[in-house]
C-alpha positions in Angstrom: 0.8 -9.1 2.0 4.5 -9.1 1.5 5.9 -5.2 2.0 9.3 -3.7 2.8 8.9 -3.4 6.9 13.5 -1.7 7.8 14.2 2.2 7.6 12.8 3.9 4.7 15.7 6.6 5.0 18.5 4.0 3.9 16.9 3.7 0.9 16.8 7.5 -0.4 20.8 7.5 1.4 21.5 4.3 -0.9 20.1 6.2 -4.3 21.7 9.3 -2.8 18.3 11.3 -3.8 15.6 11.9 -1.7 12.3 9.5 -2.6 9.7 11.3 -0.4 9.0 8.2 1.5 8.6 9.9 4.8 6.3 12.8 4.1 7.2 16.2 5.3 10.2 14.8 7.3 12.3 14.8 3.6 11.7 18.2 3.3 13.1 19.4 6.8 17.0 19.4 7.4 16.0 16.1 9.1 15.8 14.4 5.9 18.8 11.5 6.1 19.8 12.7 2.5 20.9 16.1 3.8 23.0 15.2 6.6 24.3 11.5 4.9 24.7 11.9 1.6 26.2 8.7 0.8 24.9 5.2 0.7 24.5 3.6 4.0 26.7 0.8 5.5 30.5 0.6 6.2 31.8 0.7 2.4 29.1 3.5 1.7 32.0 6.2 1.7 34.7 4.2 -0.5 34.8 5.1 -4.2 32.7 2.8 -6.1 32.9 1.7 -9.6 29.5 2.0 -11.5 29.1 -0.3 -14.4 26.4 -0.1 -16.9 24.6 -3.0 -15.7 24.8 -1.6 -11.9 23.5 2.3 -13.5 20.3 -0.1 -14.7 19.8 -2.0 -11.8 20.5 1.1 -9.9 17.7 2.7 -11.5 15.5 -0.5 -11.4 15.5 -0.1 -7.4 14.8 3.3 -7.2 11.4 3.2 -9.4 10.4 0.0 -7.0 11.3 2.2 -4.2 9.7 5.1 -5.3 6.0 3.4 -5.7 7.1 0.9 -3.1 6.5 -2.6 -5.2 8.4 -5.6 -4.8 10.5 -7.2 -7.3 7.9 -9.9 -8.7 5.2 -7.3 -9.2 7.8 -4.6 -10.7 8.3 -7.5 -13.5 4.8 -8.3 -14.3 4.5 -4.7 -14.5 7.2 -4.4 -17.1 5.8 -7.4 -19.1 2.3 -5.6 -19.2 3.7 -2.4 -20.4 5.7 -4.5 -23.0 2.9 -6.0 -24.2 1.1 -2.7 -24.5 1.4 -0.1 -28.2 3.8 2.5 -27.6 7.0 3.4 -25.7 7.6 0.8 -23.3 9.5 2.8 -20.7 6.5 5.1 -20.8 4.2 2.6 -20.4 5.2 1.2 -17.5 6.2 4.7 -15.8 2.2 5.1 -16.4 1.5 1.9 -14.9 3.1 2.8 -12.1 1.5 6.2 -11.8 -2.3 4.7 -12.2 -1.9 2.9 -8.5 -4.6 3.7 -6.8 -2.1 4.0 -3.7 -0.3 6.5 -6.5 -3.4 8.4 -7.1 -4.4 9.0 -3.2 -1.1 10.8 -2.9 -1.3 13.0 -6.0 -4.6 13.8 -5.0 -3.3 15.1 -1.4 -5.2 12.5 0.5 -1.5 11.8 2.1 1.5 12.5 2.5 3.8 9.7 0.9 2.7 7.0 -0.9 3.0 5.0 2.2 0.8 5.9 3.8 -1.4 6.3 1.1 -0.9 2.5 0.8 -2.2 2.1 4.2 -5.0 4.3 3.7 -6.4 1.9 1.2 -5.3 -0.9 2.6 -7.6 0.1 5.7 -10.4 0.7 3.3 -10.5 4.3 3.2 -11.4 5.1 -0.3 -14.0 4.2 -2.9 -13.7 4.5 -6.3 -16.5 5.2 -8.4 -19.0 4.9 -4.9 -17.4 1.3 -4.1 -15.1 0.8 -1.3 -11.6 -0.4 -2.8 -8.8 -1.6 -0.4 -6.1 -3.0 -3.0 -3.1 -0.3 -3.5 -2.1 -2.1 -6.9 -5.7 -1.4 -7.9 -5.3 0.3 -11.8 -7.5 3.5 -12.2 -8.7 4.5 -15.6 -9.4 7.9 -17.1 -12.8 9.2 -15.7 -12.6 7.0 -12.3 -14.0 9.2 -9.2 -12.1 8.1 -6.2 -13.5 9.7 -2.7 -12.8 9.4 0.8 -15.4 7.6 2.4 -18.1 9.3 4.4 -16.9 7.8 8.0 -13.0 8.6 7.3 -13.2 12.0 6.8 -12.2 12.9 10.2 -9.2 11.0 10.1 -6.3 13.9 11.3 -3.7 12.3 8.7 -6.2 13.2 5.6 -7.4 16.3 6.7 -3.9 17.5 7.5 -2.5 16.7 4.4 -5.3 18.0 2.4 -4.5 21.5 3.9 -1.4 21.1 3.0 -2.5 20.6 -0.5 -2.2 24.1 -2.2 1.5 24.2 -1.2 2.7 21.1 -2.8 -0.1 21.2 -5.7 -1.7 18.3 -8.0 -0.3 16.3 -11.1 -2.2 18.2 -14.2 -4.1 14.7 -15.2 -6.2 14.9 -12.1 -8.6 17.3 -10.5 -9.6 17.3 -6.7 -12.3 18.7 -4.7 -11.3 19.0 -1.6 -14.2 20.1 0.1 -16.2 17.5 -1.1 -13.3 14.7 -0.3 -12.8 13.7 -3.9 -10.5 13.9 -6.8 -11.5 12.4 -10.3 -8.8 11.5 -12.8 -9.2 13.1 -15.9 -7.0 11.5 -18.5 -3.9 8.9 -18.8 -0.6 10.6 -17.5 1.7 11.9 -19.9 5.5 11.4 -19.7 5.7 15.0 -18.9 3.7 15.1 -16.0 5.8 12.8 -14.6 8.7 15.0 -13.3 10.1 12.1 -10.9 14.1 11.9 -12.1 13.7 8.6 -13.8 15.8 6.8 -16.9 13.4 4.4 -17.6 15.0 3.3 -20.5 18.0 2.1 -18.7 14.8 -0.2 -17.1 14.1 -0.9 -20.3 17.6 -2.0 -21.4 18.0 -4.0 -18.2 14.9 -6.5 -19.1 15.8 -6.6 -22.7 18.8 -8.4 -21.8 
Protein backbone atom coordinates (compact mmCIF):
# COMPACT_ATOMS: atom_id res chain seq x y z
CA UNK A 1 0.00 0.00 0.00
CA UNK A 2 1.26 3.34 -1.26
CA UNK A 3 1.97 5.81 2.08
CA UNK A 4 4.11 8.85 2.67
CA UNK A 5 7.56 7.05 4.10
CA UNK A 6 10.33 11.09 4.47
CA UNK A 7 10.09 13.24 7.77
CA UNK A 8 6.72 13.92 9.06
CA UNK A 9 8.11 17.31 10.73
CA UNK A 10 8.71 19.06 7.22
CA UNK A 11 5.34 18.78 6.62
CA UNK A 12 3.82 20.70 9.79
CA UNK A 13 7.21 23.36 9.10
CA UNK A 14 5.77 23.55 5.32
CA UNK A 15 2.04 24.48 6.62
CA UNK A 16 3.79 26.44 9.39
CA UNK A 17 1.15 24.78 12.05
CA UNK A 18 1.64 21.97 13.90
CA UNK A 19 -0.41 18.61 12.41
CA UNK A 20 0.07 16.23 15.46
CA UNK A 21 1.69 13.71 13.34
CA UNK A 22 4.25 12.69 15.81
CA UNK A 23 2.38 12.20 18.99
CA UNK A 24 3.54 13.77 22.17
CA UNK A 25 6.74 14.90 20.48
CA UNK A 26 4.50 18.18 18.96
CA UNK A 27 3.67 19.10 22.17
CA UNK A 28 7.30 19.29 23.77
CA UNK A 29 9.64 22.30 22.77
CA UNK A 30 10.96 19.50 20.43
CA UNK A 31 8.26 19.98 18.09
CA UNK A 32 10.02 21.34 14.59
CA UNK A 33 7.23 24.10 14.47
CA UNK A 34 8.64 25.72 17.54
CA UNK A 35 12.04 25.98 16.81
CA UNK A 36 11.57 26.33 12.68
CA UNK A 37 8.86 28.17 11.99
CA UNK A 38 9.09 28.45 8.41
CA UNK A 39 8.72 26.15 5.50
CA UNK A 40 11.61 23.81 5.06
CA UNK A 41 14.16 24.01 2.22
CA UNK A 42 16.58 26.81 1.11
CA UNK A 43 13.88 29.39 -0.21
CA UNK A 44 11.74 28.56 2.98
CA UNK A 45 12.81 32.02 4.55
CA UNK A 46 12.35 34.35 1.42
CA UNK A 47 9.07 36.25 1.22
CA UNK A 48 6.64 34.43 -0.73
CA UNK A 49 3.68 35.55 -2.69
CA UNK A 50 0.46 33.56 -1.87
CA UNK A 51 -2.09 33.51 -4.65
CA UNK A 52 -5.52 32.37 -4.25
CA UNK A 53 -5.09 29.30 -6.08
CA UNK A 54 -1.75 28.46 -3.92
CA UNK A 55 -4.12 29.52 -0.30
CA UNK A 56 -6.46 26.41 -1.89
CA UNK A 57 -4.00 24.12 -2.75
CA UNK A 58 -2.25 25.10 0.44
CA UNK A 59 -5.14 24.00 2.33
CA UNK A 60 -5.72 20.93 0.07
CA UNK A 61 -2.25 19.50 1.47
CA UNK A 62 -2.73 20.19 4.86
CA UNK A 63 -6.20 18.16 5.18
CA UNK A 64 -4.34 15.15 3.17
CA UNK A 65 -1.63 15.55 5.64
CA UNK A 66 -3.64 15.78 8.48
CA UNK A 67 -5.54 12.25 7.97
CA UNK A 68 -2.49 11.15 5.96
CA UNK A 69 -4.34 10.18 2.45
CA UNK A 70 -2.80 10.46 -0.77
CA UNK A 71 -3.85 12.51 -3.57
CA UNK A 72 -6.07 9.90 -5.60
CA UNK A 73 -7.98 8.85 -2.47
CA UNK A 74 -8.41 12.69 -1.17
CA UNK A 75 -10.33 13.13 -4.78
CA UNK A 76 -12.56 10.24 -4.62
CA UNK A 77 -13.25 11.40 -1.24
CA UNK A 78 -14.32 14.83 -2.47
CA UNK A 79 -16.38 13.31 -5.30
CA UNK A 80 -18.36 11.13 -2.62
CA UNK A 81 -18.97 14.03 -0.46
CA UNK A 82 -20.17 15.92 -3.63
CA UNK A 83 -22.41 13.52 -4.50
CA UNK A 84 -23.82 13.32 -0.97
CA UNK A 85 -27.14 16.11 0.33
CA UNK A 86 -25.70 18.87 2.20
CA UNK A 87 -22.72 21.08 2.49
CA UNK A 88 -20.04 19.62 0.57
CA UNK A 89 -17.04 20.90 2.56
CA UNK A 90 -18.74 19.39 5.53
CA UNK A 91 -19.28 16.31 3.99
CA UNK A 92 -16.09 15.46 3.18
CA UNK A 93 -14.42 16.99 6.49
CA UNK A 94 -16.90 14.00 7.92
CA UNK A 95 -15.60 11.66 5.60
CA UNK A 96 -12.45 12.16 6.59
CA UNK A 97 -13.29 12.06 10.34
CA UNK A 98 -15.26 8.45 9.98
CA UNK A 99 -11.65 6.61 9.16
CA UNK A 100 -11.45 3.95 11.13
CA UNK A 101 -7.66 4.92 11.47
CA UNK A 102 -9.45 8.58 12.51
CA UNK A 103 -11.66 6.87 14.98
CA UNK A 104 -8.77 4.76 16.89
CA UNK A 105 -7.08 8.13 17.62
CA UNK A 106 -10.15 9.98 18.86
CA UNK A 107 -10.85 7.21 20.86
CA UNK A 108 -7.20 7.34 22.57
CA UNK A 109 -6.16 3.97 21.25
CA UNK A 110 -3.00 6.13 19.95
CA UNK A 111 -1.27 8.76 19.81
CA UNK A 112 -1.34 10.18 16.16
CA UNK A 113 -3.18 9.00 13.46
CA UNK A 114 -0.16 7.28 12.38
CA UNK A 115 0.11 5.08 14.27
CA UNK A 116 -3.25 4.49 14.56
CA UNK A 117 -2.92 3.53 10.88
CA UNK A 118 -0.57 0.99 11.76
CA UNK A 119 -2.45 -0.30 14.48
CA UNK A 120 -5.09 -1.37 12.11
CA UNK A 121 -3.16 -2.13 9.58
CA UNK A 122 -1.54 -4.86 11.96
CA UNK A 123 -5.07 -6.02 12.72
CA UNK A 124 -5.45 -4.67 16.05
CA UNK A 125 -9.05 -3.75 16.11
CA UNK A 126 -12.45 -5.17 15.44
CA UNK A 127 -15.31 -3.48 14.73
CA UNK A 128 -18.55 -4.69 15.67
CA UNK A 129 -16.62 -8.28 17.05
CA UNK A 130 -14.87 -8.65 13.42
CA UNK A 131 -11.27 -8.04 13.04
CA UNK A 132 -10.88 -5.02 10.45
CA UNK A 133 -7.31 -4.09 9.20
CA UNK A 134 -8.25 -1.36 6.43
CA UNK A 135 -7.48 2.35 7.90
CA UNK A 136 -9.86 3.90 5.05
CA UNK A 137 -12.52 1.55 6.53
CA UNK A 138 -15.92 4.10 6.90
CA UNK A 139 -17.56 3.68 10.44
CA UNK A 140 -21.21 4.41 10.86
CA UNK A 141 -23.16 5.70 13.85
CA UNK A 142 -23.60 2.87 16.40
CA UNK A 143 -20.38 0.79 15.12
CA UNK A 144 -18.45 -0.76 18.42
CA UNK A 145 -14.84 -0.78 17.63
CA UNK A 146 -12.58 -2.76 20.36
CA UNK A 147 -9.18 -3.67 20.78
CA UNK A 148 -8.83 -7.14 20.36
CA UNK A 149 -8.42 -9.60 23.19
CA UNK A 150 -4.57 -10.60 22.42
CA UNK A 151 -3.40 -6.77 21.76
CA UNK A 152 -4.28 -5.41 24.79
CA UNK A 153 -0.93 -5.58 26.23
CA UNK A 154 0.53 -3.82 23.56
CA UNK A 155 2.69 -0.76 25.62
CA UNK A 156 1.78 1.90 22.78
CA UNK A 157 -2.18 1.31 23.51
CA UNK A 158 -2.11 1.11 27.04
CA UNK A 159 0.16 4.12 27.26
CA UNK A 160 -1.90 6.27 25.31
CA UNK A 161 -5.04 5.19 26.88
CA UNK A 162 -3.65 6.63 30.23
CA UNK A 163 -2.99 9.38 28.66
CA UNK A 164 -6.51 9.64 27.63
CA UNK A 165 -8.18 12.01 30.36
CA UNK A 166 -5.59 14.68 29.60
CA UNK A 167 -6.15 15.10 25.96
CA UNK A 168 -10.04 14.03 26.18
CA UNK A 169 -12.59 12.51 23.37
CA UNK A 170 -14.42 14.16 20.33
CA UNK A 171 -18.21 14.54 21.83
CA UNK A 172 -19.63 11.97 18.91
CA UNK A 173 -17.88 9.10 20.53
CA UNK A 174 -17.87 7.40 23.92
CA UNK A 175 -14.96 4.98 25.14
CA UNK A 176 -14.65 2.51 27.82
CA UNK A 177 -11.46 2.23 28.52
CA UNK A 178 -11.40 -0.45 30.82
CA UNK A 179 -13.19 -2.67 28.75
CA UNK A 180 -10.85 -1.60 25.48
CA UNK A 181 -13.66 -0.11 23.51
CA UNK A 182 -15.14 3.02 22.28
CA UNK A 183 -18.61 3.04 20.32
CA UNK A 184 -19.42 5.94 18.02
CA UNK A 185 -22.53 7.38 18.80
CA UNK A 186 -23.62 9.73 16.01
CA UNK A 187 -22.21 11.41 12.60
CA UNK A 188 -19.68 14.28 13.52
CA UNK A 189 -20.84 17.63 13.37
CA UNK A 190 -18.83 20.50 11.87
CA UNK A 191 -18.42 21.74 15.30
CA UNK A 192 -16.79 18.96 16.74
CA UNK A 193 -14.32 19.27 14.32
CA UNK A 194 -12.04 21.95 15.86
CA UNK A 195 -9.01 21.14 13.38
CA UNK A 196 -8.21 24.81 11.74
CA UNK A 197 -9.56 23.90 8.37
CA UNK A 198 -11.17 26.20 5.20
CA UNK A 199 -12.69 23.59 3.60
CA UNK A 200 -14.38 25.64 1.31
CA UNK A 201 -11.29 26.95 -0.15
CA UNK A 202 -11.13 22.74 -0.97
CA UNK A 203 -14.21 23.20 -2.23
CA UNK A 204 -13.40 26.12 -4.56
CA UNK A 205 -10.24 24.41 -5.63
CA UNK A 206 -12.27 21.18 -7.25
CA UNK A 207 -14.98 23.38 -8.58
CA UNK A 208 -12.63 24.87 -10.84
Amino acid sequence: MARYRGAVCRLCRRERMKLFLKGDRCYTDKCAVERRNYPPGQHGQGRQKVTEYGRQLREKQKVRRIYGVLEGQFRRYFQEADRRKGVTGENLLRLLECRLDNVVYRMGFAVSRNQARQLVRHGHFEVNGRKVNIPSFQTKPGDVVTVREKSRKIPAIQESLEALGSRGTARWIEVDPKAFQGTVKEWPEREDITLPIEEHLIVELYSK
